[in-house]
N, C-alpha and C positions, 0 to 999 in steps of 0.2 A: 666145368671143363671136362669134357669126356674124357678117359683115357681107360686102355685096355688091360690096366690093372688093377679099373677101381671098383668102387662099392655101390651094391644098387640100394642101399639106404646111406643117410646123411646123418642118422640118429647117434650120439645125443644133443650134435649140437643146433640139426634142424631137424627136429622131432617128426615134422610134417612132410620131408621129404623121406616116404619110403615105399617101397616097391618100384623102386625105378624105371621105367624102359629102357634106359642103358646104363655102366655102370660109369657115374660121376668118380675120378679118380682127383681134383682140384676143385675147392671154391676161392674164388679169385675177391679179394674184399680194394686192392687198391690198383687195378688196372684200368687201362683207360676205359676201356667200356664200363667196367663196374659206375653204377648213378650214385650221386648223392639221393638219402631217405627225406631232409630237412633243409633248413637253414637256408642263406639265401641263394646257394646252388642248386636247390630243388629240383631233383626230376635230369640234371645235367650229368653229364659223363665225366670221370675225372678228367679223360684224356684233354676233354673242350675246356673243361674251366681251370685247370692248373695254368696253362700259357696266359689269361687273364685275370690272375687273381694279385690282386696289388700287396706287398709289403705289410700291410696288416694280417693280410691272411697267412700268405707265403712264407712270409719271415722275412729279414733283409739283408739273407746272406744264400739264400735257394734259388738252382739257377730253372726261370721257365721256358728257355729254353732248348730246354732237354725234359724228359719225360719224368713223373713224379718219380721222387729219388727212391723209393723203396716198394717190394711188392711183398704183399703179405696176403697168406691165404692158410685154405685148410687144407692137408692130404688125408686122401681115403683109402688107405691100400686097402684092396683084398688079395693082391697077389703082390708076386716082388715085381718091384720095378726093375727097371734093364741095368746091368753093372755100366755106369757111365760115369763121365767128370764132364764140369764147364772151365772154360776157358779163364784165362785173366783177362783183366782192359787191353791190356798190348796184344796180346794178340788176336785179340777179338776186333781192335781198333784195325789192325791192318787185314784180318780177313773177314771179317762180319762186320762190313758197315753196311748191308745193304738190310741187314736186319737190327741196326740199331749198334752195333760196334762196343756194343760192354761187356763185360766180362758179368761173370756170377758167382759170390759169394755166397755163403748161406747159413743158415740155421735152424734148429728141429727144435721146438719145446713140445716135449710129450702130455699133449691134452688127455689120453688115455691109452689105456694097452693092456693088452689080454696077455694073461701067464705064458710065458718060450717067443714074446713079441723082441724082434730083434731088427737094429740093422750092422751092415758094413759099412766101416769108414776107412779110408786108409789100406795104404799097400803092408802086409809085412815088413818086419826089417828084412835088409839084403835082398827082396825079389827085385830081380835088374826086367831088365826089356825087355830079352831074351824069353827068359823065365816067364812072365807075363803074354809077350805073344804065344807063344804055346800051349798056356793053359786057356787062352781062348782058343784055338783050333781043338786041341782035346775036349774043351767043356768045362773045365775046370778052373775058368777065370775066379768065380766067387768066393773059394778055397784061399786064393793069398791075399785077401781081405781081412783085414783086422774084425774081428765079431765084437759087437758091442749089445749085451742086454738091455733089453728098454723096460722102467714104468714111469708111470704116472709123474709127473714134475720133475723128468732126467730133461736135459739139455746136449744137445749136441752141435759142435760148431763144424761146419766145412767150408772149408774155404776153398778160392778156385786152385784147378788143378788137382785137385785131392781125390781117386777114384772112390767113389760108392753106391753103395744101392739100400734099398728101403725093403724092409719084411711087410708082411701082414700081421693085422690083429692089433691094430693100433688106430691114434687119429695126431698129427699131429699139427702144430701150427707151425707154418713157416715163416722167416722174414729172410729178405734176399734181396740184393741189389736186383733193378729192372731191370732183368733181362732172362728172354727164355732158351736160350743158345743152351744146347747137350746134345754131347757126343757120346752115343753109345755104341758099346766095348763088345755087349754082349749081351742077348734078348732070350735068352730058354729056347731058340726058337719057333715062339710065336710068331703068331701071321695076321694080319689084321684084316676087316671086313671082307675086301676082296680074295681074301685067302693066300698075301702075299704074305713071303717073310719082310719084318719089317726093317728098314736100313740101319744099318751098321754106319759109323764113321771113324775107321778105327786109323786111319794116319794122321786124325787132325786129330785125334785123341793123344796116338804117339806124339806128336807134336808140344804137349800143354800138361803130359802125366809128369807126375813129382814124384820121381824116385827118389829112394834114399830114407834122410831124415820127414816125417811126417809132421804133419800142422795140425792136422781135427782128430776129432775124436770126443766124450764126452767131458763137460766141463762142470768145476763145481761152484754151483752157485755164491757170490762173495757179497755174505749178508750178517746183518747183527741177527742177535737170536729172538725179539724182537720185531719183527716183520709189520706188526702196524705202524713201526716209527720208523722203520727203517729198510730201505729196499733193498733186494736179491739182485744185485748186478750179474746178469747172464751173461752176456756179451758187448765186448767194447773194442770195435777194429774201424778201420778207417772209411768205411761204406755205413754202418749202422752201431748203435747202443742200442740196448735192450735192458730195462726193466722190470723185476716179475713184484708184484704187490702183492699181499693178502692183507683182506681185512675184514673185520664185521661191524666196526664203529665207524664213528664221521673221519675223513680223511680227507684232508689239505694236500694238494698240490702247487707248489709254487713253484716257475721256472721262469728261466732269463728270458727277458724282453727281445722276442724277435726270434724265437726259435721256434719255428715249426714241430712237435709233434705229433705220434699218432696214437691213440690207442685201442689196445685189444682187448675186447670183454671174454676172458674163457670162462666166466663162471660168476654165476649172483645176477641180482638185479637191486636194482631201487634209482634214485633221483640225484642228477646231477646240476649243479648251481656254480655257476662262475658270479664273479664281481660286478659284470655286465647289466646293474638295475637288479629284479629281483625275480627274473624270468629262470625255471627250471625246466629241464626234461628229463625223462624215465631212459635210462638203458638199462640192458639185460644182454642175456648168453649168448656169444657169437656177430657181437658187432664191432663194428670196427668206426673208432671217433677220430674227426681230425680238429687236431688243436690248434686255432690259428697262431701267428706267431705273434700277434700283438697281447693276445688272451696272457694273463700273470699268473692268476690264481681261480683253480678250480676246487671243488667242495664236492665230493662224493660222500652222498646219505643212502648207506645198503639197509636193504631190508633183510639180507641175510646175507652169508661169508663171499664176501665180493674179488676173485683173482682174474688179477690182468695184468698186460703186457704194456709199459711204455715203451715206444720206440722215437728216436731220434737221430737224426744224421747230425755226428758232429762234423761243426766247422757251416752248416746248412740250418 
């Protein structure tokens, strides 16, 4: 996904994308265009084979239809992106149904990040409306944002409603409710292609900003010390769970019958084996698996230190 704050290489996690023609700010792993690489959706779009995929695959409690329940990708900043927030379901349900009517939660795991890599989450305490409109006309929206240092393996949750914006000098992995609705506050201003400034939405912003008490900000991983036996709970809100793993031995996955999964390779490679007969395949850095929901138990064999991201919609 182009964006005009992104990177014209994908390196390290698409080695072979670099020297870009333009700078990729998004790589999209579960949107509907995104294809399945295998299996028996071969070659298909998510978008086409989710509304058709029966209860073995789906799970028996994921609704198809509505759009696959989670979108997970990679960001590339090389600049900052715009000080903006996404909306909740309610309001998005009463004025964005013609783009899908959902709200946008979300989540950062820091796949990597260069020394003074930072973002903004969150309003200060006490900055009122007032306070806030005016430091966008002066310039100086970014200022009463909460500053949060980033490296390697931080988490940060936002949830909708919650202003922020992303630095450079990092790569992160997002997971977030489907949907690409944001309102931005405020762009540096920048101008895009045509040499226009780009649009602002700042009253449906007013409309959906959370003053006051704040919700996001970085979160600390709730894990034994132990990490081969036992997972890093990142995040657990009512759109997605997130699991982070590490490991470099064989490693058991078992879960409930009929829960769809997803997951995210950020790191290692070697062969994966489910229960399914005795057929295996190779993943590696940067892919993203979908777990059907009939699937119980899988077997990950690393050939070296393997970390990845489970995700799961509970209740789906």
């Amino acid at each position: 996904m182009p964006r005009i704050w992104g990177a014209r290489t994908l390196a390290p996690l698409f080695p072979e994308k670099a020297s870009l023609g333009e700078p990729i700010g998004e790589v999209w792993l579960t949107g509907n265009e995104c294809r399945f690489a295998d299996g028996p959706f071969a070659g298909e779009r998510l978008g086409d084979a989710w509304p058709r995929m029966n209860d073995e695959w789906a799970g028996n409690r994921a609704r198809r239809d509505k759009p696959f329940p989670v979108l997970a990708k990679f960001l590339f900043p090389a600049d900052k992106l715009s000080v903006q927030v996404h909306p909740n379901n309610d309001y998005a349900m009463r004025h964005e149904a013609a783009t899908g009517g959902t709200g946008k939660t979300e989540m950062w795991y820091v796949v990597s990040a260069q020394p003074g890599a930072e973002v903004h989450v969150g309003l200060k305490p006490a900055v009122s409306a007032e306070q806030f409109r005016a430091a966008i006309a002066n310039n100086t929206a970014e200022d009463l944002l909460e500053r949060i240092p980033v490296a390697s393996g931080d988490t940060i949750f936002v949830p909708s409603r919650t202003v922020h914006t992303i630095g450079p000098g990092m790569v992160l992995c997002e997971i977030q409710q489907n949907s690409d609705i944001t309102y931005r506050v405020f762009d540096f201003s920048r101008r895009d292609a045509s040499g226009n400034l780009r649009e602002l939405h700042i009253e449906k912003a007013f409309d959906v900003i959370r003053f006051g008490k704040q919700l996001g900000g970085k979160i600390t991983a709730l894990k034994d010390q132990d990490e081969s036996t036992q997972p890093g709970v990142l995040v657990e809100c009512p759109h997605f769970a997130v699991d982070r793993h590490v490991f470099a031995t064989t490693k058991y996955f078992v879960k409930p019958n009929g829960r769809l999964e997803l997951i995210i390779v950020l790191n290692g490679n070697g062969t994966l084996r489910t229960q399914l007969g005795d057929a295996s395949v190779e993943y590696s850095r940067a892919q993203a698996w979908l777990v059907p929901g009939a699937l119980r138990e899988c077997v990950y064999e690393p050939n070296d230190t393997t970390t990845l991201l489970r995700v799961f919609v509970p209740g789906a």
